[in-house]
VEXDREN-181863 format. One record per residue (C-alpha): x, y, z; chain; residue number from 1. Coordinates in Angstrom, 2 decimals. Layout:
<fidos>
+---------+---------+---------+-------+-----+
|       u |       v |       w | kette |  nr |
+---------+---------+---------+-------+-----+
|       X |       Y |       Z |     A | NUM |
...
+---------+---------+---------+-------+-----+
</fidos>
This chain:
<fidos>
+---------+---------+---------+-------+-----+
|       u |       v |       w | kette |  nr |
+---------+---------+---------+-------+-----+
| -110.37 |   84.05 | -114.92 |     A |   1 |
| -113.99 |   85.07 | -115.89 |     A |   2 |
| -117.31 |   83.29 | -113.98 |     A |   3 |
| -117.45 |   81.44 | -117.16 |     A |   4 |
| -114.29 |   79.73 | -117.51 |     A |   5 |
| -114.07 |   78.93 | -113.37 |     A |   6 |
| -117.63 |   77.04 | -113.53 |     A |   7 |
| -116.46 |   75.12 | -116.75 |     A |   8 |
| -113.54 |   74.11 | -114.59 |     A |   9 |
| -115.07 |   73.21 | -111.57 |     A |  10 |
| -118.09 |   71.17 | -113.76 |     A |  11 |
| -114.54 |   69.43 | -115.46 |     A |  12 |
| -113.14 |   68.55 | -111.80 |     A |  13 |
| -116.30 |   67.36 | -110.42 |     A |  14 |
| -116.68 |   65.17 | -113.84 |     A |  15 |
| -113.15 |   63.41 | -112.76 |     A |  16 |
| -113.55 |   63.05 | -109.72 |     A |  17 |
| -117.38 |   61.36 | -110.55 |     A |  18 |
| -115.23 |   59.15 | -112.91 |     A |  19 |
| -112.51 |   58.28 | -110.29 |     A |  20 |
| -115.12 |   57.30 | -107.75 |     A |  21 |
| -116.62 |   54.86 | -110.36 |     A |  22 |
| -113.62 |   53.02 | -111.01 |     A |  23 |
| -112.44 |   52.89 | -106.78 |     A |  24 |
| -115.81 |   51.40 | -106.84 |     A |  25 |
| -115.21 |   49.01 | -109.92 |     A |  26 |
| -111.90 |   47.87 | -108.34 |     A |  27 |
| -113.09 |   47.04 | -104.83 |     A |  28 |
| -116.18 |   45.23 | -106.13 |     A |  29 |
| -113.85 |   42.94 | -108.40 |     A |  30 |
| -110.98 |   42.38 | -105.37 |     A |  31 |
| -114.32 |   40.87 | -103.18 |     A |  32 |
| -115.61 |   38.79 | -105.69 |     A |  33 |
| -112.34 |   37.42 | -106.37 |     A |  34 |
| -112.87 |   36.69 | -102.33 |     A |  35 |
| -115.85 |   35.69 | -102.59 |     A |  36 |
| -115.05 |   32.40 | -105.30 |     A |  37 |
| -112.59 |   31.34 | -102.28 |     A |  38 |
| -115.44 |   30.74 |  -99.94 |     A |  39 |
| -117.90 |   28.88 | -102.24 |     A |  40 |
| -116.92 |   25.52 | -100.64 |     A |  41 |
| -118.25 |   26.45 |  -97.25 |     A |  42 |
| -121.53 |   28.90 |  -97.90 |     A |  43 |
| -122.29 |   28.28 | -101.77 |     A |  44 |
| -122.60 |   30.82 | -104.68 |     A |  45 |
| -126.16 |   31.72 | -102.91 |     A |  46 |
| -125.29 |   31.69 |  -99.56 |     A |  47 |
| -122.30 |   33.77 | -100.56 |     A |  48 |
| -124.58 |   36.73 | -102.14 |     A |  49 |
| -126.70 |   36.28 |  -99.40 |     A |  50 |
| -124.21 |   36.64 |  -96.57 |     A |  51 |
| -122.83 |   39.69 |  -98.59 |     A |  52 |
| -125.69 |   41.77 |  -99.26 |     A |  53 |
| -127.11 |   40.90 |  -95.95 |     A |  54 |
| -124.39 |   42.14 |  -93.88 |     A |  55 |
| -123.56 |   45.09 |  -96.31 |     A |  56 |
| -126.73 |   46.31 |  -95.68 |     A |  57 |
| -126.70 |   46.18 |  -91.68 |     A |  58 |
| -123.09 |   48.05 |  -91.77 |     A |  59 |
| -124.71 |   50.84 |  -94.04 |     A |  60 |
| -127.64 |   51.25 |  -91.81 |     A |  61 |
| -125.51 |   51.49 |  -88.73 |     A |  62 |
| -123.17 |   54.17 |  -90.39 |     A |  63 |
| -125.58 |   56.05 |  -92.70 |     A |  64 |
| -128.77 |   55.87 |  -90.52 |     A |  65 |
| -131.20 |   57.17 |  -92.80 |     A |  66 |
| -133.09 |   59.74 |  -91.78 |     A |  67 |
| -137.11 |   59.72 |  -91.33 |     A |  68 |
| -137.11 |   61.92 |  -94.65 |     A |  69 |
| -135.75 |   59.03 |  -96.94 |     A |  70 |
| -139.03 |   56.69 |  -95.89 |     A |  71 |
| -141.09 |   59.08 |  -98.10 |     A |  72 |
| -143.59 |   57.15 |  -99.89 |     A |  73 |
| -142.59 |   59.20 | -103.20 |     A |  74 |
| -139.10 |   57.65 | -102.98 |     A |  75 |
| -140.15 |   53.88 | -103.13 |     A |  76 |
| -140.97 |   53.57 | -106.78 |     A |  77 |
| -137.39 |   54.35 | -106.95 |     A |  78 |
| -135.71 |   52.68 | -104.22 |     A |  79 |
| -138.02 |   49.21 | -104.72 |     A |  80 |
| -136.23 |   48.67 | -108.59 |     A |  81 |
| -133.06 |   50.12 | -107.34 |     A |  82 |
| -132.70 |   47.70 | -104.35 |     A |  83 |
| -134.45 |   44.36 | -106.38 |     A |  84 |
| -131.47 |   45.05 | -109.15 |     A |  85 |
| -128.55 |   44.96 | -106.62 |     A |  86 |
| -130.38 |   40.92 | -105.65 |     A |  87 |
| -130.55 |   39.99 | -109.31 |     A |  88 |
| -127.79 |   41.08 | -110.35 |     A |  89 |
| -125.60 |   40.07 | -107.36 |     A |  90 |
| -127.26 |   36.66 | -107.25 |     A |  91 |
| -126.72 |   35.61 | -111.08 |     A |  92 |
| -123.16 |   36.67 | -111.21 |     A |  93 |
| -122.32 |   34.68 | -108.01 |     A |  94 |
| -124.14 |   31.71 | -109.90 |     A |  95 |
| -121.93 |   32.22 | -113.22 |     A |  96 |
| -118.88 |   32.72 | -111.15 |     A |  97 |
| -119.12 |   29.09 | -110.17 |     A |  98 |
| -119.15 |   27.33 | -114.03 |     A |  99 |
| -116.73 |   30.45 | -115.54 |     A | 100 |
| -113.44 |   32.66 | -115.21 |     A | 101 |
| -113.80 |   35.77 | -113.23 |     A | 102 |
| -113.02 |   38.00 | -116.43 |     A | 103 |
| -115.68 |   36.02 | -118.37 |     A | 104 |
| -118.71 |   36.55 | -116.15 |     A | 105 |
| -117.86 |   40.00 | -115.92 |     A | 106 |
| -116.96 |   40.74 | -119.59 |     A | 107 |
| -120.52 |   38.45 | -120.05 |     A | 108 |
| -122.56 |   40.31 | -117.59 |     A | 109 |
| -121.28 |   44.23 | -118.99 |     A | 110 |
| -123.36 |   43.44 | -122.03 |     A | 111 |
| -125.96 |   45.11 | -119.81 |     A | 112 |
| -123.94 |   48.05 | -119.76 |     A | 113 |
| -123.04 |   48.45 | -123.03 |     A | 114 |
| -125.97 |   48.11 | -124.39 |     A | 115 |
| -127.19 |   51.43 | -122.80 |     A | 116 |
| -123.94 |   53.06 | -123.80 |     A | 117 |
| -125.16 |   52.09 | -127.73 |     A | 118 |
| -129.08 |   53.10 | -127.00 |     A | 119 |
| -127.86 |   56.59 | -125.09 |     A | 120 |
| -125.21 |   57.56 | -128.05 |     A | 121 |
| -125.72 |   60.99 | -130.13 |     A | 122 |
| -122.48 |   61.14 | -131.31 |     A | 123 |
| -120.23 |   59.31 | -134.50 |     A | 124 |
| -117.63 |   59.43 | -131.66 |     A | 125 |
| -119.57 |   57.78 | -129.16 |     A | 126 |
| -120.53 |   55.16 | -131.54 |     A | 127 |
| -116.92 |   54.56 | -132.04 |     A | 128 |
| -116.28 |   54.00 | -128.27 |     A | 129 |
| -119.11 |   51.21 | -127.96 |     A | 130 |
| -117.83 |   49.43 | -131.22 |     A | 131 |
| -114.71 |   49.13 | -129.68 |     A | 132 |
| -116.17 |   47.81 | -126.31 |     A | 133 |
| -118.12 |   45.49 | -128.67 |     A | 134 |
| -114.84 |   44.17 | -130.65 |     A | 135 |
| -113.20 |   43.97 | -127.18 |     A | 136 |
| -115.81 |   42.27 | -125.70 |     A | 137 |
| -115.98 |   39.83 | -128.46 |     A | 138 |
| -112.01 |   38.96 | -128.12 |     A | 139 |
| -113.03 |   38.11 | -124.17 |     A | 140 |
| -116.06 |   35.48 | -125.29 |     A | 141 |
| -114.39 |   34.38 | -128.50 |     A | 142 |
| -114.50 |   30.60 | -128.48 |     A | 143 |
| -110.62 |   29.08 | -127.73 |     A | 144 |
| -109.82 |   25.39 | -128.86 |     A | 145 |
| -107.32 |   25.29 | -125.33 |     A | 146 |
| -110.52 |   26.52 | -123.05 |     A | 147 |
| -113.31 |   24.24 | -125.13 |     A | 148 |
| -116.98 |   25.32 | -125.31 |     A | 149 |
| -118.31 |   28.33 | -122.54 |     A | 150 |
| -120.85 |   27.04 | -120.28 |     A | 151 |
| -124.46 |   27.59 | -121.53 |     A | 152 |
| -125.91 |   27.90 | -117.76 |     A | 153 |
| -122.76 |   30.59 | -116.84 |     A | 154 |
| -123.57 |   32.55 | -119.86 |     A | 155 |
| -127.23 |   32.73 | -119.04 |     A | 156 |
| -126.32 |   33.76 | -115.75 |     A | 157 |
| -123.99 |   35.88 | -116.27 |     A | 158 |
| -126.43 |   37.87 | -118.92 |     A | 159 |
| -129.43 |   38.15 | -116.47 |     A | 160 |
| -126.84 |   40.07 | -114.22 |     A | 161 |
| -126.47 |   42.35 | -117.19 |     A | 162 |
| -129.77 |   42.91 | -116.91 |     A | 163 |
| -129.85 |   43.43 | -113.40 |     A | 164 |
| -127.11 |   46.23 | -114.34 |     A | 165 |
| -129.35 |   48.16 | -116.59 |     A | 166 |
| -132.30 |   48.34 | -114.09 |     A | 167 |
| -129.46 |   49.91 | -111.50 |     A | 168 |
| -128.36 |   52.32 | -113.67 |     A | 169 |
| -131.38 |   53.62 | -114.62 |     A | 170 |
| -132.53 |   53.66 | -110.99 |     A | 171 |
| -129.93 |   54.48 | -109.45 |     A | 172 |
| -129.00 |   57.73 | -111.78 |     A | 173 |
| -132.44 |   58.72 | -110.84 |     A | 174 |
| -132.88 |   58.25 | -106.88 |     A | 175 |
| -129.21 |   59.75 | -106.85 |     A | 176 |
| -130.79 |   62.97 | -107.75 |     A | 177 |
| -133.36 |   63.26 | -105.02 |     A | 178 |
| -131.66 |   61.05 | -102.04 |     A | 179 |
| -128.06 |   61.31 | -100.36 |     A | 180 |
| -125.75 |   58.61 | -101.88 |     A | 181 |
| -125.57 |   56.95 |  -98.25 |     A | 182 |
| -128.87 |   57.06 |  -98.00 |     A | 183 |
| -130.62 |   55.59 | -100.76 |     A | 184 |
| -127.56 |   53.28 | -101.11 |     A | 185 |
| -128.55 |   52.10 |  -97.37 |     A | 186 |
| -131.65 |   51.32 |  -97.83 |     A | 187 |
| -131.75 |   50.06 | -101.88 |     A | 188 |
| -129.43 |   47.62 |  -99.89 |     A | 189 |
| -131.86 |   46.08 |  -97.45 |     A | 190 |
| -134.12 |   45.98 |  -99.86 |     A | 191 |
| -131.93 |   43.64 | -102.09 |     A | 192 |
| -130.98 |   41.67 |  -98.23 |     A | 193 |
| -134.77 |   41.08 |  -98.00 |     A | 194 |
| -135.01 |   39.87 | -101.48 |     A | 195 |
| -131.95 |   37.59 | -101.17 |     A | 196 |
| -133.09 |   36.21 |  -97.35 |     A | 197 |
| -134.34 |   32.72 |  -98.65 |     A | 198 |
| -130.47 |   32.52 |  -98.96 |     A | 199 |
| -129.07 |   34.23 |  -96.54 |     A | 200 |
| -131.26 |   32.85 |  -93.45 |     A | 201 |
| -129.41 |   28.96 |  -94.33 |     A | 202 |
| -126.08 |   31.02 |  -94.71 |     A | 203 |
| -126.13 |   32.62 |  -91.52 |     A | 204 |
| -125.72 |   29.52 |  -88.96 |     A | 205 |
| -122.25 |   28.33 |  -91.12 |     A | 206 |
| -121.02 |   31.91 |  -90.45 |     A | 207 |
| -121.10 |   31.89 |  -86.61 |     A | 208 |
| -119.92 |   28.46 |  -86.62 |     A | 209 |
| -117.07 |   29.61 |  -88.64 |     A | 210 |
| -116.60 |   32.95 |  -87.47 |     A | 211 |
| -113.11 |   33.24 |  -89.94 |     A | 212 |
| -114.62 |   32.65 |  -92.71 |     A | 213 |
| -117.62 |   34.43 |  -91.15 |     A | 214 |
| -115.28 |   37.44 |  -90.86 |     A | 215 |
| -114.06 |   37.02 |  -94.58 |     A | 216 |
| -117.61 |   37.04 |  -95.42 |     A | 217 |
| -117.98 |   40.70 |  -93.92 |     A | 218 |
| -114.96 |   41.53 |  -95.92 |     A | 219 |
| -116.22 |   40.59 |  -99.18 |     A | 220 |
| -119.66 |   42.47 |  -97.88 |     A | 221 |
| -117.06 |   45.96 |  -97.28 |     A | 222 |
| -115.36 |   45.33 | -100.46 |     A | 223 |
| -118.10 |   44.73 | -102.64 |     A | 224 |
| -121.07 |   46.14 | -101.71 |     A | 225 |
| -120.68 |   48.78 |  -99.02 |     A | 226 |
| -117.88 |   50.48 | -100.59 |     A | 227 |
| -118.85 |   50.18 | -104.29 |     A | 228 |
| -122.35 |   51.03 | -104.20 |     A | 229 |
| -121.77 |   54.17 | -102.03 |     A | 230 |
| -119.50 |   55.38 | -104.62 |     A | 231 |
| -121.24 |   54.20 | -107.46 |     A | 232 |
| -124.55 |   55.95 | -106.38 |     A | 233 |
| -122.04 |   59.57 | -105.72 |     A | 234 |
| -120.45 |   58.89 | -109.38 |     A | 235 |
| -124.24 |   58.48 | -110.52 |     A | 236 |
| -125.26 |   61.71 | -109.43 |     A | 237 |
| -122.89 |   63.51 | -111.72 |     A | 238 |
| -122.68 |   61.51 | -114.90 |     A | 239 |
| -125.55 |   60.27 | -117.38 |     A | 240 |
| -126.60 |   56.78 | -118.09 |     A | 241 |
| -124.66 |   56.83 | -121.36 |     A | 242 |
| -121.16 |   57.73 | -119.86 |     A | 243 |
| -121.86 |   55.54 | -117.11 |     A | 244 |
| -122.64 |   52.59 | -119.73 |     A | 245 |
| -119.08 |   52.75 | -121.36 |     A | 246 |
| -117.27 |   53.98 | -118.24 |     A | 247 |
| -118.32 |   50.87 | -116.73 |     A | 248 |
| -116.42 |   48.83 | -119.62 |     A | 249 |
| -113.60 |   48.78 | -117.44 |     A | 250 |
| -115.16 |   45.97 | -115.29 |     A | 251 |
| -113.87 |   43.15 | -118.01 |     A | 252 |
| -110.11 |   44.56 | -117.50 |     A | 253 |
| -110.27 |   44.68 | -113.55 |     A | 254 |
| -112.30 |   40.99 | -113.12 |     A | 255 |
| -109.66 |   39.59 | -115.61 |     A | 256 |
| -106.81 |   41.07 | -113.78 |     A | 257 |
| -108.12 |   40.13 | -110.41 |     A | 258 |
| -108.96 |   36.81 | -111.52 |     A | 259 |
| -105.44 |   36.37 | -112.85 |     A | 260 |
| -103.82 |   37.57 | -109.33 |     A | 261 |
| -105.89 |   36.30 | -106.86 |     A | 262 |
| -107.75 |   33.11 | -108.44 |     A | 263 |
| -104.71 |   32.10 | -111.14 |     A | 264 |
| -107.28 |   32.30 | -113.85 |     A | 265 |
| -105.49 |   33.24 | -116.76 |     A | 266 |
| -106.14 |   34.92 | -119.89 |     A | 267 |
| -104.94 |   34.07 | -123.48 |     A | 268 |
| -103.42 |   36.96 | -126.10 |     A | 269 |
| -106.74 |   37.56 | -127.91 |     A | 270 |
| -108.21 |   38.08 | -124.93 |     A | 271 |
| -105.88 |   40.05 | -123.20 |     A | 272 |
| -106.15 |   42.60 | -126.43 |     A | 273 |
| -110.04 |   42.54 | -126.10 |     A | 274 |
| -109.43 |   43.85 | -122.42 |     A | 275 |
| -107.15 |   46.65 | -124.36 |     A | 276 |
| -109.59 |   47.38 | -126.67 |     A | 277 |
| -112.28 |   48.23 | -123.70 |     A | 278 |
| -109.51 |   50.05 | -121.53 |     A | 279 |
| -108.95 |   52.52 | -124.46 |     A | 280 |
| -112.67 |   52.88 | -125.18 |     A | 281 |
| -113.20 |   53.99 | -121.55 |     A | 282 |
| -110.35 |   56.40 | -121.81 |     A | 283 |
| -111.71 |   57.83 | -124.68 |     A | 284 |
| -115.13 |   58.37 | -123.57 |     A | 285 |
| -113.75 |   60.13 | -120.52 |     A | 286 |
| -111.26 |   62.18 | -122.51 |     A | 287 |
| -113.80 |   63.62 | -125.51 |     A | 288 |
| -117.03 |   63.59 | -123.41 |     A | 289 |
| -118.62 |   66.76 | -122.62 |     A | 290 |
| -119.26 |   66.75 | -118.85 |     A | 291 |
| -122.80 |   67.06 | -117.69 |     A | 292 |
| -123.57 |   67.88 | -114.09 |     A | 293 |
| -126.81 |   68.21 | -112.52 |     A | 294 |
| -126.74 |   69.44 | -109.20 |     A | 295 |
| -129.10 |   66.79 | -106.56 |     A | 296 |
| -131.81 |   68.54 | -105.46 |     A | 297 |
| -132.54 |   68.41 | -101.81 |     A | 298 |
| -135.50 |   66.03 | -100.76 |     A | 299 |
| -138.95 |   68.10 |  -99.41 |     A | 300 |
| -139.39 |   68.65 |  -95.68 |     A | 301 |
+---------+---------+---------+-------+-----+
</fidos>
């Protein structure tokens, strides 16, 4: 096997395995929000997103500790965008969680995504992949007479967490390239905490005086923020904002299937084939993209 050939392999296993973290990530983040909905009652939608960011970021801290090199000043410009998109986008899909389905917000909210997927394509092909995300997506929203009319206040939400998604991407697939995923993950973290504390200062008494749903909260903040973002940010150093965009698509068929197992929210036939038609656009991408690799370089001093 010549040099050639080897590096072309080992650039196509590091693109899998890239692609494999992103969707461990997807999955966990969708089994804790599913959580999440089931302890509304007691701490609220914004208690809730409070709770979870706030104690994701303490458990990161305590595992990754950061070293003294990540406080750089040249990193914040980064890491300030990176951590305020985690809050916004976090908070506003709680919100639309509470007035919509699980596989709606999400399917909503991945507009975000897929609109970089269209603005990053070069290809016919990769055109073809985001029309297909756009005809699934549009099976997920389409009006049904046995649902009635989408909530206007959901939607909303649910959009402004798309745009919370762009902001990460773009941030996130840059600080990835000069940070350690635990690192910058760590700290973009307590940056979205102390953007989120007017919410999770109330939130905090209710947890220690109900220290099992307390310990649920934790859970959810494993599930879907310590474990996802880590991996997201190690998937981001390896794959480019477009790929990322339509890779992403995925979310709409995980939320709908974890809302259908765990919350009983179900999913009519014209729906079910949008979620097809975004499952086979992600496959696709993955299968006919040309892998792109860029190697992090190490921080100064």
């Amino acid at each position: 096997m010549s040099a050639a050939t080897s590096q072309a392999s080992d650039v196509r296993i590091q693109h899998i395995g890239a692609v494999a973290m992103l969707v461990g990530g997807i999955s966990s983040f969708q089994i804790g929000a599913a959580l999440a909905k089931s302890l509304f009652p007691l701490f609220g939608p914004t208690g809730m997103v409070g709770l979870r960011v706030g104690f994701a970021a303490v458990i990161l801290l305590i595992v990754m500790r950061p070293a003294r090199t990540a406080f750089r000043r040249d990193v914040w410009p980064l890491l300030i965008p990176y951590g305020a998109s985690m809050a916004v986008m976090n908070f506003f899909f709680y919100i639309a969680l509470t007035r919509l389905p699980l596989g709606l917000v999400v399917a909503l909210e991945f507009m975000g995504p897929l609109s970089l997927a269209l603005f990053g394509s070069r290809r016919a092909l990769d055109l073809l992949w985001a029309v297909m995300v756009a005809i699934g997506v549009f099976l997920l929203l389409r009006p049904e007479k046995a649902v009635g009319h989408l909530d206007p206040i959901g939607v909303a939400a649910a959009l402004c967490s798309g745009v919370g998604w762009i902001v990460y991407i773009l941030s996130g697939t840059r600080i990835g390239r000069t940070m350690p995923a635990g690192e910058s993950t760590a700290l973009g973290m307590t940056i979205g905490a102390l953007f989120l504390s007017p919410w999770l200062l109330p939130a905090l008494p209710l947890a220690v005086t109900h220290p099992n749903q307390g310990m649920w909260a934790v859970c959810v903040a494993i599930m879907s923020s310590a474990v996802p973002y880590i991996l997201d940010m190690m998937a981001m150093r390896r794959l480019k904002p477009s790929e990322l965009g339509v890779l992403l698509s995925m979310e709409p068929m995980l939320g709908a299937l974890s809302g259908l197992v765990l919350l009983g929210e179900s999913l009519s036939t014209a729906r079910w084939v949008g979620v097809g038609c975004v499952v086979a656009a992600s496959v696709g991408n993955v299968l006919s993209s040309r892998p792109s690799v860029t190697k992090p370089q190490p921080p100064p001093g």
